[in-house]
C-alpha positions as a Markdown table, in Angstrom:
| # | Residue | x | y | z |
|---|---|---|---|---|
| 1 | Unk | 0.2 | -6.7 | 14.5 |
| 2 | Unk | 0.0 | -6.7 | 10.9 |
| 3 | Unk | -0.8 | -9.9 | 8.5 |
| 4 | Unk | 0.2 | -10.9 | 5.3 |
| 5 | Unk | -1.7 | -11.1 | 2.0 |
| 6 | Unk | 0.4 | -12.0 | -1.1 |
| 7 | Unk | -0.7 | -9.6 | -3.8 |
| 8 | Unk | 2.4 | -10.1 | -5.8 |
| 9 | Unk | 1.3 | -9.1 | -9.6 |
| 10 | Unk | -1.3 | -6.9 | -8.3 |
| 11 | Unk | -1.0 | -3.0 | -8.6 |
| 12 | Unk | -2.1 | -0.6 | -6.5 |
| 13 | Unk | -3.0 | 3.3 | -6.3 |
| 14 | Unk | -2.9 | 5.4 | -3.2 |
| 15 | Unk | -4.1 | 8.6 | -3.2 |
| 16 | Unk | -2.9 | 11.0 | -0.6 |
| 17 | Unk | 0.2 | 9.2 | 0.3 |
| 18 | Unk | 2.5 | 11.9 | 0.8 |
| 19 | Unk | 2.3 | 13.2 | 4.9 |
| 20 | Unk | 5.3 | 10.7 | 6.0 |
| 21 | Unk | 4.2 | 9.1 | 8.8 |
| 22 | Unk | 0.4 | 9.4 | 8.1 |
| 23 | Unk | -2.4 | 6.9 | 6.8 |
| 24 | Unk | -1.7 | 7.2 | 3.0 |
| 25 | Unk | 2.3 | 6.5 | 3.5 |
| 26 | Unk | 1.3 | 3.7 | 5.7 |
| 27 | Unk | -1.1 | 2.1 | 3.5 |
| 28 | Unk | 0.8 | 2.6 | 0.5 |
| 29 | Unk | 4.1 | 0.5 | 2.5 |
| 30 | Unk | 1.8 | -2.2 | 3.7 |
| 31 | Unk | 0.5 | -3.0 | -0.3 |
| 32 | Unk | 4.1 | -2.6 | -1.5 |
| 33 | Unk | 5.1 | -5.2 | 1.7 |
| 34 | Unk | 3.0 | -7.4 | 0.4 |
| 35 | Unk | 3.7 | -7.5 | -3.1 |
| 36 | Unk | 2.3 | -5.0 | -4.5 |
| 37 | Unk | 3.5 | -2.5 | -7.1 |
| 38 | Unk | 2.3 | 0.6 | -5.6 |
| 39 | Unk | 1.8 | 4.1 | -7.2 |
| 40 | Unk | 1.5 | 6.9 | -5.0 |
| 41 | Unk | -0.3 | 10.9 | -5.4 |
| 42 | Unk | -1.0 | 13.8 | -3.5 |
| 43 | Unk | -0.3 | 17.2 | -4.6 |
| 44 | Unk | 2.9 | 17.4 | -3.4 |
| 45 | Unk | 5.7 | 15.9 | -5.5 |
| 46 | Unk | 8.8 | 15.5 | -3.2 |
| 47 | Unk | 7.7 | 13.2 | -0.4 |
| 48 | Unk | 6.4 | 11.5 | -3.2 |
| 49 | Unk | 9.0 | 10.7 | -4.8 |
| 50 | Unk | 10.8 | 9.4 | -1.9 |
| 51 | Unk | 8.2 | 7.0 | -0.9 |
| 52 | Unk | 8.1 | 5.8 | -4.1 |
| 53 | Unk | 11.7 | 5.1 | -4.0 |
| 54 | Unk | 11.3 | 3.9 | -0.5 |
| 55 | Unk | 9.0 | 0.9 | -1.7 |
| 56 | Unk | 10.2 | 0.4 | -5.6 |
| 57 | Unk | 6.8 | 2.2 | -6.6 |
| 58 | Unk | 6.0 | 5.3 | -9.4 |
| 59 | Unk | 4.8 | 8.7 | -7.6 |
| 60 | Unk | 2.4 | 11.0 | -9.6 |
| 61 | Unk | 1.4 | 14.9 | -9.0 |
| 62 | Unk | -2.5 | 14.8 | -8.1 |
| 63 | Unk | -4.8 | 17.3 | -6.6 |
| 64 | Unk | -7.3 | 15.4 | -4.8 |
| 65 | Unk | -10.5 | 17.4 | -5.8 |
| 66 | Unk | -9.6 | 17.9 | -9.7 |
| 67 | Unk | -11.3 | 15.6 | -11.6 |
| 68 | Unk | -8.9 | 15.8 | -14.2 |
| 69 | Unk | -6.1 | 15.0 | -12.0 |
| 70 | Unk | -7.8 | 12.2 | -11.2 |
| 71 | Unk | -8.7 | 10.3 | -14.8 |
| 72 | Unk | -4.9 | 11.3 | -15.4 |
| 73 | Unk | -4.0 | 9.2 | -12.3 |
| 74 | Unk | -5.9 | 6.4 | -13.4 |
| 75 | Unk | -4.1 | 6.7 | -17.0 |
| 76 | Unk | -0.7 | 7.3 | -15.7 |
| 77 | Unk | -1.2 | 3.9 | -13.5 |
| 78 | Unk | -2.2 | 1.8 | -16.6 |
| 79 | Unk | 0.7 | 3.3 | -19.0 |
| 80 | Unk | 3.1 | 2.7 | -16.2 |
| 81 | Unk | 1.9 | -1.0 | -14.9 |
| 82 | Unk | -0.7 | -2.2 | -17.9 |
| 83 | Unk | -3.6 | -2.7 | -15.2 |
| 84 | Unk | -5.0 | -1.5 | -11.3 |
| 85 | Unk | -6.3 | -3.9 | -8.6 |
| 86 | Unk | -6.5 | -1.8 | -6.1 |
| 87 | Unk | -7.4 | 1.9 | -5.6 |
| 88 | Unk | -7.1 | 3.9 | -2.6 |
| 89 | Unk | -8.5 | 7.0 | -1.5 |
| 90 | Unk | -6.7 | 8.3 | 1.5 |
| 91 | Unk | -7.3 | 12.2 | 0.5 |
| 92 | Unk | -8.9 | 14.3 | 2.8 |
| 93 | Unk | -9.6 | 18.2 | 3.8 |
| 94 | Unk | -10.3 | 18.9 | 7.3 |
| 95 | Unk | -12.3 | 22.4 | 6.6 |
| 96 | Unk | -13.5 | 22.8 | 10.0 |
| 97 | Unk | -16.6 | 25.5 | 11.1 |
| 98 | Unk | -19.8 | 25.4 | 12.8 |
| 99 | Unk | -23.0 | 25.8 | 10.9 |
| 100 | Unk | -23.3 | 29.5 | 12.0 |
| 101 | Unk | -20.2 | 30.2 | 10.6 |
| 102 | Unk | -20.7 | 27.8 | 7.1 |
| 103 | Unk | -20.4 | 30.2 | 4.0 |
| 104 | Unk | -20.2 | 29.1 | 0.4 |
| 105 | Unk | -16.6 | 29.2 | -0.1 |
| 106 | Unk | -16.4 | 26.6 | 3.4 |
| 107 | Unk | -19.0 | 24.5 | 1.7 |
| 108 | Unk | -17.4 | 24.1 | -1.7 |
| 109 | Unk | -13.8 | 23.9 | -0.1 |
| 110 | Unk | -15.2 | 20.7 | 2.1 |
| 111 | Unk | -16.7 | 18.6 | -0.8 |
| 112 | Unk | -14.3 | 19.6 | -3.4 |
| 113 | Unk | -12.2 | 17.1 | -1.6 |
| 114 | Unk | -14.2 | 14.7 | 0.5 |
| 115 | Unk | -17.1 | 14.5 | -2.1 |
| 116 | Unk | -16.1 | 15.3 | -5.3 |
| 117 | Unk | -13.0 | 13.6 | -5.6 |
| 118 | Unk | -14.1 | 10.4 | -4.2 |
| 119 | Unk | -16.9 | 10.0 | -6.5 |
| 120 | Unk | -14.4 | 11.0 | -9.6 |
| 121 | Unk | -11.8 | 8.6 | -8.1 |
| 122 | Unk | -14.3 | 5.5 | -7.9 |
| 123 | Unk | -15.7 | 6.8 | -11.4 |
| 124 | Unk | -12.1 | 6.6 | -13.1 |
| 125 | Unk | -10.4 | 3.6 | -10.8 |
| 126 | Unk | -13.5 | 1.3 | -11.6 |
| 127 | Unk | -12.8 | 2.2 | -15.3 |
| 128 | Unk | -9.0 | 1.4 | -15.1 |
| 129 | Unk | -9.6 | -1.8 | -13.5 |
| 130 | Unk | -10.4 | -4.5 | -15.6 |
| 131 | Unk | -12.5 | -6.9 | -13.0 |
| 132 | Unk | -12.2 | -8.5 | -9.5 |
| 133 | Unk | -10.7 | -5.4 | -8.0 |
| 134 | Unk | -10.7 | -2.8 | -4.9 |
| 135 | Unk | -11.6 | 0.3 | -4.1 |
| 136 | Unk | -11.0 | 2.0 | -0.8 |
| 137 | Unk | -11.8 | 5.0 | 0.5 |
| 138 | Unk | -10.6 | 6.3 | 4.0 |
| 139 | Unk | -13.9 | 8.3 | 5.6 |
| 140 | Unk | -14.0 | 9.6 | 9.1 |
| 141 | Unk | -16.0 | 8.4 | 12.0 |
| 142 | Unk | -17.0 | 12.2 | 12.3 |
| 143 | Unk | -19.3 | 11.0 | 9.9 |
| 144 | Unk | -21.0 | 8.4 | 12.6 |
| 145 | Unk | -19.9 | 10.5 | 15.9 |
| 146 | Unk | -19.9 | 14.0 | 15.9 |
| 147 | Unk | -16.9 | 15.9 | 16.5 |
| 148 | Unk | -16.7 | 20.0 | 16.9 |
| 149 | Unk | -16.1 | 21.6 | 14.5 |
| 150 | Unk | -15.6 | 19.1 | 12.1 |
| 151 | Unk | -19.0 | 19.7 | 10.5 |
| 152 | Unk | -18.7 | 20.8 | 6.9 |
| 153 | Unk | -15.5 | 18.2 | 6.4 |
| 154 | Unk | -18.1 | 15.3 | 8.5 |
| 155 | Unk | -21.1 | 15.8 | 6.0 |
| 156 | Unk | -19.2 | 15.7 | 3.0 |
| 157 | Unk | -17.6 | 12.5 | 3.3 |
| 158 | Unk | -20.7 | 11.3 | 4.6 |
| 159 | Unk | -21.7 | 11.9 | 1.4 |
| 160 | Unk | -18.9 | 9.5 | -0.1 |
| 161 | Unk | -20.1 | 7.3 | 2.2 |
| 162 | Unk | -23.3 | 7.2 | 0.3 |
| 163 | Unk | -21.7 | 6.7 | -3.1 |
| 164 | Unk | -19.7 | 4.0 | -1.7 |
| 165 | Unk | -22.5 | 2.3 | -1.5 |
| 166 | Unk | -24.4 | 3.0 | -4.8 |
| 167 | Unk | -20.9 | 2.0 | -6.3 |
| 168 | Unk | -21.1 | -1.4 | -4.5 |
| 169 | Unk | -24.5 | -2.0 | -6.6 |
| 170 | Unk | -23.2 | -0.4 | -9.7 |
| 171 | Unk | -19.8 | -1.6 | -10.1 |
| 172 | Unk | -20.6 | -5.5 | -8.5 |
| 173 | Unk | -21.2 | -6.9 | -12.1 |
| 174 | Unk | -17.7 | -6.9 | -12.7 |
| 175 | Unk | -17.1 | -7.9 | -9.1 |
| 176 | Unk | -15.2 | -4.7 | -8.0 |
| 177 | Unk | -15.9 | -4.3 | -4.4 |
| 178 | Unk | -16.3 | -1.0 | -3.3 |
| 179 | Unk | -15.8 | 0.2 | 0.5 |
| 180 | Unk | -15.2 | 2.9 | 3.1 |
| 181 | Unk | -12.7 | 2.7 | 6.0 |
| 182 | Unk | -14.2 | 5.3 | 9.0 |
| 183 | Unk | -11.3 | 5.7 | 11.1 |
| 184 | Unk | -11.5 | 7.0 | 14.9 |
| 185 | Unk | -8.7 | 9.1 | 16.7 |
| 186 | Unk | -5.1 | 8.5 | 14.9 |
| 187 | Unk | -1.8 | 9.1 | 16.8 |
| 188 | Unk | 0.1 | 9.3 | 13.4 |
| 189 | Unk | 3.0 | 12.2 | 12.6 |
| 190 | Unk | 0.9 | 15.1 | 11.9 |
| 191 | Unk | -1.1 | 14.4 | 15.3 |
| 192 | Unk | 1.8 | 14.6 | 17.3 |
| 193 | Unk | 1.6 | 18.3 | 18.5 |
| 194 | Unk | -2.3 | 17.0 | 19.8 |
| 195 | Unk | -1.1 | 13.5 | 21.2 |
| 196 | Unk | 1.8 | 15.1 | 22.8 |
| 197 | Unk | -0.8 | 16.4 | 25.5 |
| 198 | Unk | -1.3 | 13.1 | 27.8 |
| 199 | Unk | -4.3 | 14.1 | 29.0 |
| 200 | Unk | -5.8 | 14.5 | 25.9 |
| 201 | Unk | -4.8 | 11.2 | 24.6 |
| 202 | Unk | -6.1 | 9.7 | 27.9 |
| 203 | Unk | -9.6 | 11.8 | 27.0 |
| 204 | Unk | -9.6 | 9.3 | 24.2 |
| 205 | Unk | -8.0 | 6.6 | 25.4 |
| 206 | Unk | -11.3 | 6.4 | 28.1 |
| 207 | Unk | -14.0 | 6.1 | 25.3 |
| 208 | Unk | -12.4 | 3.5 | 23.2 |
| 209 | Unk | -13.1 | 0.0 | 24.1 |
| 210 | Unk | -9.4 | -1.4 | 23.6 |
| 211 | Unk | -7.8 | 1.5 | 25.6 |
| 212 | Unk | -5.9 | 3.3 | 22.7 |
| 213 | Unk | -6.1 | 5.3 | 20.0 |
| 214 | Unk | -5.2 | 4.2 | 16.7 |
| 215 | Unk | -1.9 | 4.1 | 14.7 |
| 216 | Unk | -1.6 | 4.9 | 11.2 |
| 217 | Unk | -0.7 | 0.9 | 10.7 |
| 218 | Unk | -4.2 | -0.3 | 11.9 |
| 219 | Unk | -5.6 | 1.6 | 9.3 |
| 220 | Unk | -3.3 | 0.1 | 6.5 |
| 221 | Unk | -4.2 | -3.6 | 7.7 |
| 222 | Unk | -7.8 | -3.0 | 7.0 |
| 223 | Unk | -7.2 | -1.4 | 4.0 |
| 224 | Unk | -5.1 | -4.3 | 3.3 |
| 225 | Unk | -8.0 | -6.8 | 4.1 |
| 226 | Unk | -10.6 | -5.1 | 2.2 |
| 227 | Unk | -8.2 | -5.4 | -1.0 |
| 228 | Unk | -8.1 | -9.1 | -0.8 |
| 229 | Unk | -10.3 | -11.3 | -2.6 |
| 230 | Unk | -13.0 | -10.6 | -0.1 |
| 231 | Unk | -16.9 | -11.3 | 0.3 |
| 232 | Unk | -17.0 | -7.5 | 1.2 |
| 233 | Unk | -18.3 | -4.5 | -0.3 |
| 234 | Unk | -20.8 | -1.6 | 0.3 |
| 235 | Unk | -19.6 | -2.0 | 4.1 |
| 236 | Unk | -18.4 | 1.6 | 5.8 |
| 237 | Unk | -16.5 | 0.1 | 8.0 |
| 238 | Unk | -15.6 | 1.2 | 11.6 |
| 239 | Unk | -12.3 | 0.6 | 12.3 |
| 240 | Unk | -11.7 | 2.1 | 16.1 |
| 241 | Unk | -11.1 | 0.2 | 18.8 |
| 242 | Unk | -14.6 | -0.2 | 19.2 |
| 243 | Unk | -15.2 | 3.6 | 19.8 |
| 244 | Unk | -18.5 | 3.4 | 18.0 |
| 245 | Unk | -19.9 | 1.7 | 20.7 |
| 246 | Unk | -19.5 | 4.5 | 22.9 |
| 247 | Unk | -18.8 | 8.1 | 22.4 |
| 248 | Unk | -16.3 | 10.6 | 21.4 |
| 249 | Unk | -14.9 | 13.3 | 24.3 |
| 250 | Unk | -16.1 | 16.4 | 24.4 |
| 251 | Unk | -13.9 | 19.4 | 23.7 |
| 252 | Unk | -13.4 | 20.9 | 27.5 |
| 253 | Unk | -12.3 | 16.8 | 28.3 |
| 254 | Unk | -9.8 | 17.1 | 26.0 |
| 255 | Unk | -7.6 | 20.0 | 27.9 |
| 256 | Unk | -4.5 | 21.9 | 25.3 |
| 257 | Unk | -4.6 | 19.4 | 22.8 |
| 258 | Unk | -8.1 | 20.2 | 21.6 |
| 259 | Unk | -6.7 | 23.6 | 20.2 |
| 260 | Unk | -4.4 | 21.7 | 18.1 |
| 261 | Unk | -7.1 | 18.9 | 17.3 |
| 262 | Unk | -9.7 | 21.6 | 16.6 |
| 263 | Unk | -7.8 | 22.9 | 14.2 |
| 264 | Unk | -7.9 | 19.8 | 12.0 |
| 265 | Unk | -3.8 | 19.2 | 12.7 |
| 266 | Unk | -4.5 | 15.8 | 14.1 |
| 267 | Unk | -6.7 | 15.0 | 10.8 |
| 268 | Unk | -3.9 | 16.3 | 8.2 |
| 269 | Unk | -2.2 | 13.2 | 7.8 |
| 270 | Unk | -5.0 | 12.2 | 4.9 |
């Protein structure tokens, strides 16, 4: 069930918006639904392009662990609209291993994404906006609730987790809120090959309060409520059914889906 927010004049940015189907795409529909002029990057162009058509927004060619990608983002938004509102980091690389198997090359690809671009993205988003403004990053409740392998990718954004916070403090002055979004379980497009197992959805089904997983749209409403005119920020927020109140299933509950899971397939979508 989705609600309305009229942010009509406001403009948005979505990074990692182009896995149809996925968080980004959904987040970037909901802001354009409700007013806002929306502009949309990820690396790859094409999907891009047609979401932007899709909701009368501009796409924009960004690698989400270049810092230079990312203070031409923030540039490209302000030539294109004259001003950002709202910022939204939906990026994310699920390099998965366990610690005996961590090398440096694991290490660097995990917080190249999850670490260093977030920090950049807050770093050039807070400069583009002017004041009274939003900035979103989409984390992972791996970061709360453990889940095999996802160790390397878990820490990382952790670690954006962190500068979420110190951004709260820094960037409050101007009254830019700053906040994280930890997601649980997502039944979105690129999960489908995991989901399509019915006893592994059930495996997570079980552990979540509600008695489902999410959908990429739950995750667009709370990104759509955190980029209101809100009395919010420093908050990571768990948004999960209520899944951080009890615990997330273990591998051998999760039967032929956890191959595909496991494999970071089911995390893609950001």
């Amino acid at each position: 069930m989705a609600f309305g927010l009229n942010l009509k004049g406001k403009v948005a940015v979505v990074l990692g918006a182009s896995a149809e189907g996925g968080t980004g795409w959904a987040i970037a529909e909901t802001l354009a639904r409700n007013g806002a002029s929306v502009v949309v990057a990820a690396r790859s162009l094409p999907p891009l392009e047609r979401l932007a058509e899709r909701i009368g927004g501009a796409a924009f060619r960004c690698d989400a662990g270049v810092e230079a990608d990312i203070k031409a983002l923030a540039a490209f938004a302000l030539e294109r609209y004259g001003r950002v509102d709202i910022a939204v980091n939906s990026a994310g690389l699920p390099v998965m291993g366990m610690i005996s198997e961590m090398t440096q090359t694991l290490l660097d690809d995990a917080t190249r994404v999850n670490f260093h671009g977030p920090t950049f993205f807050i770093k050039y988003m807070a400069e583009a906006i002017d004041s009274n403004g939003a900035i979103i990053f989409i984390s992972s409740m791996s970061t709360t609730h453990p889940v095999m392998p996802h160790i390397a990718y878990a820490a990382a954004k952790s670690a954006a987790d962190c500068i979420v916070r110190y951004a709260a403090i820094e960037y409050g002055p101007r009254n830019i809120r700053v906040n994280s979004i930890l997601p649980g379980p997502i039944n979105s497009d690129m999960a489908k090959e995991a989901f399509a197992d019915p006893d592994f959805e059930r495996a997570y089904a079980r552990e979540i309060p509600v008695g489902r997983v999410g959908l990429p749209d739950d995750f667009a409403n709370a990104v759509l409520w955190l980029a209101g005119p809100s009395y919010v920020s420093g908050l990571n927020l768990q948004v999960n059914g209520g899944n951080q109140l009890t615990r997330m299933p273990r591998p051998d509950e999760l039967a032929k889906g956890a191959d595909s899971y496991g494999s970071g397939k089911a995390l893609g979508d950001r």
